[in-house]
C-alpha positions in Angstrom: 0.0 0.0 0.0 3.2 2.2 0.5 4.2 1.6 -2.4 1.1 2.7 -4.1 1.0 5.5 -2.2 4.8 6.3 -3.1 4.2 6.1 -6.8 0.2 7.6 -7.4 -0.4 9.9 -4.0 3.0 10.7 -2.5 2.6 14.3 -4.0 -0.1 16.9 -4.7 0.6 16.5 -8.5 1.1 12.6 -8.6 -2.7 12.9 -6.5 -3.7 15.4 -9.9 -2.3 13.4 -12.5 -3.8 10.3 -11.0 -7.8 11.7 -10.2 -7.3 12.9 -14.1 -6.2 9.1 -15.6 -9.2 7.9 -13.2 -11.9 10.3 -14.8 -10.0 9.7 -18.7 -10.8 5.7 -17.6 -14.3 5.9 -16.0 -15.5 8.3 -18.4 -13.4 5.7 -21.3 -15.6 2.8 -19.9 -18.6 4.4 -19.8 -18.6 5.3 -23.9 -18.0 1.8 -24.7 -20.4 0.5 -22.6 -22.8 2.8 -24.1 -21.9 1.6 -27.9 -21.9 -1.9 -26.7 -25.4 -1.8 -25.0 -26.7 1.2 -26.9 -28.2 0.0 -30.5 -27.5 2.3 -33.7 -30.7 3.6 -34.9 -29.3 5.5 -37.9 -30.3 4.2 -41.6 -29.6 6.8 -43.5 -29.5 10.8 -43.7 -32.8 11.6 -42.8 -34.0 8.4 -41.8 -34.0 6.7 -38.7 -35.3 3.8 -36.3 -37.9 4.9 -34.1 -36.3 2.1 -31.8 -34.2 -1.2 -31.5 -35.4 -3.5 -34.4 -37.7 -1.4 -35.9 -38.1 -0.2 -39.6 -35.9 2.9 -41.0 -38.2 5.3 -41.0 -37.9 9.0 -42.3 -37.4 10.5 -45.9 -34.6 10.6 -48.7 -33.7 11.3 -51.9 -30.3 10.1 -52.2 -31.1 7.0 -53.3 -31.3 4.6 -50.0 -33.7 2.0 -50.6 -35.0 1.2 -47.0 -33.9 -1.9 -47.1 -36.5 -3.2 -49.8 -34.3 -4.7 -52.5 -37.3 -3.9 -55.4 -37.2 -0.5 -55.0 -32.9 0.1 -55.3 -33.0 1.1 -59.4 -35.6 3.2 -59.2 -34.2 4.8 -56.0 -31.0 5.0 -57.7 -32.5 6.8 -60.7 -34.1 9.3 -58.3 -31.0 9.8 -56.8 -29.1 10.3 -60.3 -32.0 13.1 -60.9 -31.9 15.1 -58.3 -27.6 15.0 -58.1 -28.5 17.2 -61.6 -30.4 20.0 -59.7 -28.8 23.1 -58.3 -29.9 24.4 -54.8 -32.8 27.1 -54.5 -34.2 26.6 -58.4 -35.8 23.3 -56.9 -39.4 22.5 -55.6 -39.1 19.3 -53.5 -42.2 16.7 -53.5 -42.4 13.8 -51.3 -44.2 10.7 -51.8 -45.0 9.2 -48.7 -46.1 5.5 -48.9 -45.8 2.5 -46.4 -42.3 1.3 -48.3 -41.5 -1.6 -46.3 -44.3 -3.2 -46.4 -44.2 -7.1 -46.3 -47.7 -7.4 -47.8 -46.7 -8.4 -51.7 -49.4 -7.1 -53.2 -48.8 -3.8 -51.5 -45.1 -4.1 -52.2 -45.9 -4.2 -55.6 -48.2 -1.1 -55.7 -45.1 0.5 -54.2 -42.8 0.4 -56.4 -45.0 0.6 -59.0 -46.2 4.2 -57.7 -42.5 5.4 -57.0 -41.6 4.1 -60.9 -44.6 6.5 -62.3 -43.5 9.5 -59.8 -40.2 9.4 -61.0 -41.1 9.6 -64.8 -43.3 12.3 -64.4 -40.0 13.9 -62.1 -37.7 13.1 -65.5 -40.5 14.5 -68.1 -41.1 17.9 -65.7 -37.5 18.2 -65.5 -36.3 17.5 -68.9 -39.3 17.5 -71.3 -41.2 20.8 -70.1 -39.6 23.5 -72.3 -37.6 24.4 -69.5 -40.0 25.1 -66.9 -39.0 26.1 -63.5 -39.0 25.1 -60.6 -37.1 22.0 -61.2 -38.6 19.2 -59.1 -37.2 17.2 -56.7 -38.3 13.9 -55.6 -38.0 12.1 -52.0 -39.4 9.1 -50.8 -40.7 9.0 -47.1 -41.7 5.9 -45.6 -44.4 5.5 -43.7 -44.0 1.9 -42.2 -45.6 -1.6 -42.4 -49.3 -0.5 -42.3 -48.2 3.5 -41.9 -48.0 2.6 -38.9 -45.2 5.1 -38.4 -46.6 7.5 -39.8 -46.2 10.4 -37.9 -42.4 10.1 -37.6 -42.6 10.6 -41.4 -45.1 13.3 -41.1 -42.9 15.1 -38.6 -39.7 14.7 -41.1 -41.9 16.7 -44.1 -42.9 19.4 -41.7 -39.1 19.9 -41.1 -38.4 20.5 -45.4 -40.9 23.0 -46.0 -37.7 26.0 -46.0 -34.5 25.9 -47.7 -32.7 23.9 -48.4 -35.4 21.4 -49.2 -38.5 23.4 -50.5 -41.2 21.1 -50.0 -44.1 22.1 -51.9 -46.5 18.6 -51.7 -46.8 15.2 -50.8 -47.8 12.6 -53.2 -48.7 9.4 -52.4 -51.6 8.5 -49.3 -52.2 5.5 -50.9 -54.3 3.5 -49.0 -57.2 4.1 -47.6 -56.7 3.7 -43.7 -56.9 5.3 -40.1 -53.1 5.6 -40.3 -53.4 7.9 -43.9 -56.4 9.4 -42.9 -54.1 11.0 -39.7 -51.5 11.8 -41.9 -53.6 13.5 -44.4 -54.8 15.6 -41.5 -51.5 16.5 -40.1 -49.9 17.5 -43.0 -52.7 19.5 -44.2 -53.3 21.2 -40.6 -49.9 22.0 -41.2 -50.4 23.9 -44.6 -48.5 21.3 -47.0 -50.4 20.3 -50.2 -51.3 16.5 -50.6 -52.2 14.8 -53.5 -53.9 11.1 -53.0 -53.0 8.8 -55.5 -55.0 5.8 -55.2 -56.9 6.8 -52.2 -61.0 6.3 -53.0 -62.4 6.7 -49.7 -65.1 9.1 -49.6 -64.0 10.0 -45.7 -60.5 11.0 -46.5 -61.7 13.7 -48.8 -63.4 17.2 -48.7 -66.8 18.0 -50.1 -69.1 20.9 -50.0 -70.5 19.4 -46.7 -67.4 20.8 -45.1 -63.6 20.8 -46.3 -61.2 19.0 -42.8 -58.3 18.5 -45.4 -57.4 22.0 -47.0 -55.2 21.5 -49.7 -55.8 17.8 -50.5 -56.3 16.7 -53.9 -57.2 13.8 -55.7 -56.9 12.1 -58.8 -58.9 9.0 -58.4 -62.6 8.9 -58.6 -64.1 8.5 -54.6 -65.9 5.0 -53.8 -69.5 6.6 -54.5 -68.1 7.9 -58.0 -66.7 4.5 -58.5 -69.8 2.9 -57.4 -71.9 5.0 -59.7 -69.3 4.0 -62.9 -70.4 0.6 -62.4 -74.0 0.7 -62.7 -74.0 3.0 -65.5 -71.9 0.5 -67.2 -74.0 -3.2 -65.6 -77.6 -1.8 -65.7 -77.9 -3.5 -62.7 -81.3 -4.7 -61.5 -81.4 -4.2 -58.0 -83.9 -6.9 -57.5 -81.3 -9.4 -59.0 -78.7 -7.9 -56.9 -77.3 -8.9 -53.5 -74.5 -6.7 -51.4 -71.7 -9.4 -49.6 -69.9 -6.7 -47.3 -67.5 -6.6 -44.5 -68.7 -5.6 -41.0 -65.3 -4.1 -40.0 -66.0 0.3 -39.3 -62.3 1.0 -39.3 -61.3 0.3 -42.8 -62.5 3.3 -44.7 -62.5 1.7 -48.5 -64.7 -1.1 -47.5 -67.2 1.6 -45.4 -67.6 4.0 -47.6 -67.8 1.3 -50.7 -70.5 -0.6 -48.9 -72.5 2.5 -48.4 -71.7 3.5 -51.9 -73.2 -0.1 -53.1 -76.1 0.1 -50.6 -77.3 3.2 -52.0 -77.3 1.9 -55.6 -79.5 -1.3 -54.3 -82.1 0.4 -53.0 -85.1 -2.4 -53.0 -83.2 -5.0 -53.5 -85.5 -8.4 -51.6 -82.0 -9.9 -49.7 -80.0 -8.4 -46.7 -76.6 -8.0 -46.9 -74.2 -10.8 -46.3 -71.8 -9.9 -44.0 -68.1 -11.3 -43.1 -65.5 -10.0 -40.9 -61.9 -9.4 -42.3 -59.0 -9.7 -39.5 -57.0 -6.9 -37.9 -54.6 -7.0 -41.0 -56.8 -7.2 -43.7 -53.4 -9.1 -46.1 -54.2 -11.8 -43.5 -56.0 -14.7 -44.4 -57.6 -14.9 -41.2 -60.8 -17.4 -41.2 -63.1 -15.5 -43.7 -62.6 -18.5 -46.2 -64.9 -20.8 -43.8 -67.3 -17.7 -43.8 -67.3 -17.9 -47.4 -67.4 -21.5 -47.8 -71.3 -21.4 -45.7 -72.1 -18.5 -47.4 -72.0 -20.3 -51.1 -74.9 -21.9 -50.1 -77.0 -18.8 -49.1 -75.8 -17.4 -52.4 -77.5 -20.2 -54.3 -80.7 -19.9 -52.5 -81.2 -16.2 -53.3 -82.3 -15.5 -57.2 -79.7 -13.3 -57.8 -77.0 -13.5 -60.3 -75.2 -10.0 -59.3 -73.3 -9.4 -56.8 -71.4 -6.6 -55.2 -68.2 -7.0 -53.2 -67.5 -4.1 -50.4 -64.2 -6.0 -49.5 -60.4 -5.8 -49.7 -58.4 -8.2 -51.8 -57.5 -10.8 -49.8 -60.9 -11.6 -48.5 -62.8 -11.3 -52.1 -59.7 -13.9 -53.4 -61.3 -15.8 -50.8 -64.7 -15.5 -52.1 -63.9 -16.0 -55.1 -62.4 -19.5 -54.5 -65.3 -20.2 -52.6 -68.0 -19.8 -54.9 -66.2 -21.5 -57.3 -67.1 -24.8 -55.3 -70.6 -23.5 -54.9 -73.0 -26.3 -55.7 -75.5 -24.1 -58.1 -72.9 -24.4 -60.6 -75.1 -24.2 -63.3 -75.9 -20.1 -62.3 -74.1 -17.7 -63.5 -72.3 -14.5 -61.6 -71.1 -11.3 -62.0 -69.0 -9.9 -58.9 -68.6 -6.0 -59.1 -66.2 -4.7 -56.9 -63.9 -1.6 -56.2 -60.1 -0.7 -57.5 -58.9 -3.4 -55.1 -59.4 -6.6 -57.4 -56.2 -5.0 -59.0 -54.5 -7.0 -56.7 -55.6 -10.3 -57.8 -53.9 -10.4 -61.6 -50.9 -11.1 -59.5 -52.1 -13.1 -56.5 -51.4 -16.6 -56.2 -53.7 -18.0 -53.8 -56.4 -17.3 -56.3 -58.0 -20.3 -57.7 -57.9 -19.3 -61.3 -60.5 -22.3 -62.3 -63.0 -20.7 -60.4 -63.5 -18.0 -62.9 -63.9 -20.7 -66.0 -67.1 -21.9 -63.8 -69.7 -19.1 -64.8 -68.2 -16.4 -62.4 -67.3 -13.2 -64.1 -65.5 -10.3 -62.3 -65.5 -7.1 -62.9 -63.9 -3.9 -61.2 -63.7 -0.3 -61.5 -59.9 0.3 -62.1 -58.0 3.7 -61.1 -56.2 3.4 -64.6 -55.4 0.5 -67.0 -52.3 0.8 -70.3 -55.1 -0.6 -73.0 -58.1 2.3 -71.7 -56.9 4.8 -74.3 -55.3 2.9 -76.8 -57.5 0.2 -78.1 -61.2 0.1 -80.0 -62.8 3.9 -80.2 -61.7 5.3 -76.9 -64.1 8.6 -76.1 -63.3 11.9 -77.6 -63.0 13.7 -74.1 -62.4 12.8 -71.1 -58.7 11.7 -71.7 -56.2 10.5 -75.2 -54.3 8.2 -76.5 -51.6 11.0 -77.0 -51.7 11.8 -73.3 -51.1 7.8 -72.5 -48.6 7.4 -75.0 -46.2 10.0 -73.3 -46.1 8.1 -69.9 -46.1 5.0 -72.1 -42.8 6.2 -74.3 -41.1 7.5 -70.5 -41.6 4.3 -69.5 -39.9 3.0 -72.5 -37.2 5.1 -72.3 -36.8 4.2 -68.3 -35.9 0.9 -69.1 -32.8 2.4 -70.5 -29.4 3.5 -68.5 -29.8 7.2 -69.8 -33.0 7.4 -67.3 -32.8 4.0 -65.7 -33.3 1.4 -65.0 -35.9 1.7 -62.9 -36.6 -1.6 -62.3 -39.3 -4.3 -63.6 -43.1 -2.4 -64.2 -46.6 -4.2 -64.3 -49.2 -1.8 -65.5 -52.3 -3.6 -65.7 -53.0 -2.6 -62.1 -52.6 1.2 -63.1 -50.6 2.2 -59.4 -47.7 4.0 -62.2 -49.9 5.2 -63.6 -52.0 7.3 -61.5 -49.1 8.0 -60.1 -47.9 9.5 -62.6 -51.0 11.5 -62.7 -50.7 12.6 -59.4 -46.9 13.3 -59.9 -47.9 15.5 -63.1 -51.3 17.7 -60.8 -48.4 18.4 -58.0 -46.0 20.0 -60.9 -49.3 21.9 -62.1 -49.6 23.5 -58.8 -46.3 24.4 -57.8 -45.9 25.8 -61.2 -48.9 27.4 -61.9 -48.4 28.8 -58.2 -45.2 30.4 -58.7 -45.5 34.3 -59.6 -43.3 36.3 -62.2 -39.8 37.4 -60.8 -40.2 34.5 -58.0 -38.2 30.6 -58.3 -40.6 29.4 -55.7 -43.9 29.6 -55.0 -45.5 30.1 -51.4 -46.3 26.8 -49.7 -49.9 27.8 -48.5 -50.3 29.4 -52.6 -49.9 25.5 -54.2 -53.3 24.0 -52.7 -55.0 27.1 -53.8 -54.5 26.1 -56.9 -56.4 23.0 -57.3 -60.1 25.2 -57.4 -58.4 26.3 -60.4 -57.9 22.8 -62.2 -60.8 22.6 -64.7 -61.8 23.6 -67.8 -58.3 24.9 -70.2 -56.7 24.4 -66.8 -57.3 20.8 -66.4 -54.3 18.1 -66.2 -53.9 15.7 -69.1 -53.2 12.6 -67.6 -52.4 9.0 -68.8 -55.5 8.1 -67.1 -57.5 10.9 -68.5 -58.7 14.4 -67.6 -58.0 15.6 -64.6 -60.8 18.2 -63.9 -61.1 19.0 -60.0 -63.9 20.4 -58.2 -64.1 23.2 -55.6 -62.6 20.6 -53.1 -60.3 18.8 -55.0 -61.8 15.9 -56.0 -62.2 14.7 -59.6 -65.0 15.2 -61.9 -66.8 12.8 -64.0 -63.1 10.8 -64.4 -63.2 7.9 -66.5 -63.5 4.5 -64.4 -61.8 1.7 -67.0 -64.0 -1.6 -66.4 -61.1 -4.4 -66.2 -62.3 -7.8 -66.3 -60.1 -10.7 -64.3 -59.6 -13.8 -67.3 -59.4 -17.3 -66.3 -55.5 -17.0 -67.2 -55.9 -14.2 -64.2 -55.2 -11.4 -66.2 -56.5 -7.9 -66.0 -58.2 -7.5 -69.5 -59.9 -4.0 -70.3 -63.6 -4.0 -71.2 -64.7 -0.3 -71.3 -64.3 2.8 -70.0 -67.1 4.3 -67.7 -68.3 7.4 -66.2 -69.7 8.3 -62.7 -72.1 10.6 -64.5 -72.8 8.2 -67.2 -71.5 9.9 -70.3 -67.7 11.9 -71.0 -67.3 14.9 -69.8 -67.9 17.9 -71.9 -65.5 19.6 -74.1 -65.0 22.3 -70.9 -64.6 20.1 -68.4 -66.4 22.4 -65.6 -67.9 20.6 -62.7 -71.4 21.8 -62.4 -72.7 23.7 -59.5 -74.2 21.7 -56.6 -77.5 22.4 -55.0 
């Protein structure tokens, strides 16, 4: 002990210089123990795990993939674009979509919707006569579910100054509690969003009252889809029957069941009702719902039905009714933009639809709407089409691509394409002589605006918006699913029941 003394505390600056090496070790221990025990949450600039384990979570544009192998080209090709933009003559949009999920079919709408953003990004950019702003894409995650949504949320709010400029948010995809928040946060917060494949007649304004200001949309609500249908089936309600899921929460299937219930008015049979699971990709146990329902199916005298349902569970009717024992009846199933999913499902049993079944769906968008028979003189071109069709084509390239493997028959590009090309519109029609940039709160104003000479041309046809942003009379493409499960095209219908007029100008509502 002497000789400890002797060498560390014999004198007042062997007592200093040993205190100091003890507070250089302690405080040395306690940073590694705090790398070894604390985990790295950081994915990316700008994006980050919530906590341990969880998804990366935030926004980028500099190409990081989130982990989600399918979506690294077309990342990368966003990334190349926006390296070619100079600071402050740039208008940033986001498009904020639920990027990791594990769902296939929504991983697929994913990058299909990123793939259509990023064209319309290249065509703004490159193709517009030298329009400015420039635009500048980012992709923000919302989670599995947008679950996460309001770290994501939280992120935009951060980019609406310099250096970023965010201008809108593209995207809201699905119709949900989770993007019905969002919407309302990012609106509340003065940030323009433009729905892509959103139909719910809840996440939307209306002349009852507008809760989103700023939101626009460029696919047709759930009532206008509803209403595309019947013009096109001539559906007898009294030869109708509604098979609808009980679940409140899920804001497609509500609003498309009250949609359908409207339309069948006097039909003689109550609904028949099934309950989807939490997570509505699930399987769940509808299928032995369905398999007892057959039977009340062939009791009835109806040979139409309408499906107020998500994907999964009307696969699973489907299959079902395939094994019904009136086999001998036919059946048309009219459904929502959700059948899109099942050209690409697996679990579908394709030999159910070679047994008299027919199913037919409005679709947001499909490649052949436009370009085969006599399409409609209004309402939409080939021409317009054929520019997001020869982007495409030139995507596939390395001078723009790759971008990775597209499927268009569900129409996710797109409409999001569409949407893509209405959020240019506004920023640039919102941007004043003498100015780069426009005012954020000055781009939602615009969308009053979008009608008439002022309406968008888009690959899925006019885009002509009402007072509160939501399309008029936009053409609803009737896809039919083939016994080989494809998506083929039948004919395009309208909510009103005819094209729109030359002047595009919703009418006034009484």
């Amino acid at each position: 002990m002497n000789r400890f003394r002797e060498i560390f505390w014999f004198t007042p600056l062997k007592r200093i210089l040993t205190s100091a090496l003890a507070l250089v070790l302690l405080a040395a221990a306690g940073i590694g123990a705090y790398v070894v025990y604390t985990p790295d949450l950081h994915c990316a600039k700008g994006v980050d795990r919530p906590e341990k384990g969880a998804e990366c979570i935030g926004v980028s544009g500099d190409g990081y993939d989130f982990g989600v192998p399918g979506l690294h080209a077309v990342a990368q090709a966003v990334a190349r674009e926006n390296k070619t933009l100079k600071s402050g003559t740039y208008a940033t949009v986001a498009l904020l979509l639920p990027l990791t999920s594990t769902d296939s079919g929504t991983a697929t709408k994913v990058l299909n919707e990123v793939q259509g953003a990023f064209l319309e990004q290249y065509r703004a950019n490159h193709n517009d006569n030298g329009q400015v702003p420039k635009i500048r894409l980012v992709l923000a995650n919302s989670g599995r579910g947008s679950e996460q949504w309001s770290h994501a949320v939280d992120r935009l709010k951060s980019m609406t100054d310099a250096p970023d400029n965010l201008r809108a948010v593209s995207g809201i995809a699905i119709s949900s509690p989770s993007t019905k928040a969002a919407v309302k946060e990012l609106t509340a917060s003065h940030i323009p969003v433009i729905g892509t494949t959103i139909t719910a007649d809840d996440i939307a304004n209306s002349p009852s009252g507008d809760p989103y200001p700023g939101l626009a949309r460029v696919s047709p609500t759930n009532l206008d889809e509803a209403r595309a249908l019947a013009q096109f089936g001539k559906v007898d309600a009294k030869r109708a029957l509604l098979v609808q899921d009980t679940v409140t929460t899920d804001y497609y299937t509500s609003t498309l069941k009250a949609a359908f219930t409207t339309l069948l008015k006097g039909a003689p049979y109550a609904p028949n009702l099934f309950t989807s699971p939490p997570d509505s990709t699930e399987d769940g146990t509808t299928a032995n719902t369905f398999d007892q329902m057959k039977f009340l199916i062939c009791d009835t005298r109806a040979d139409t039905i309408f499906f107020a349902g998500r994907h999964t569970q009307l696969r699973q009717f489907i299959n079902a009714l395939g094994a019904r024992g009136c086999q001998e009846r036919a059946f048309t199933i009219l459904t929502g933009d959700e059948a899109s999913y099942l050209g690409r499902d697996t679990k579908l049993d394709k030999s159910a639809l070679a047994k008299k079944i027919t199913v037919r769906y409005a679709s947001l968008a499909h490649p052949d709407a436009w370009t085969t028979g006599t399409p409609p003189k209004t309402g939409g071109s080939a021409a317009d089409y054929k520019t997001f069709a020869a982007l495409l084509a030139k995507a596939a390239g390395d001078d723009v691509g790759p971008i990775g493997p597209s499927q268009l028959a569900d129409g996710q590009a797109i409409v999001a394409y569409d949407a893509m090309t209405l959020a240019v519109h506004g920023i640039r029609k919102a941007t004043v002589k003498g100015k780069t940039l426009p005012e954020l709160a000055d781009v939602g104003t615009q969308w009053t605006l979008v009608k008439g000479q002022l309406r968008v041309f888009g690959a899925s046809g006019w885009i002509c918006l009402d007072n509160h942003g939501n399309p008029y009379n936009k053409a609803v493409p009737i896809v039919e699913l083939t016994p080989q499960g494809t998506q083929r095209f039948v004919k395009i219908a309208w909510p009103e029941g005819k094209p729109p007029t030359q002047a595009c100008l919703p009418p006034a509502v009484s």
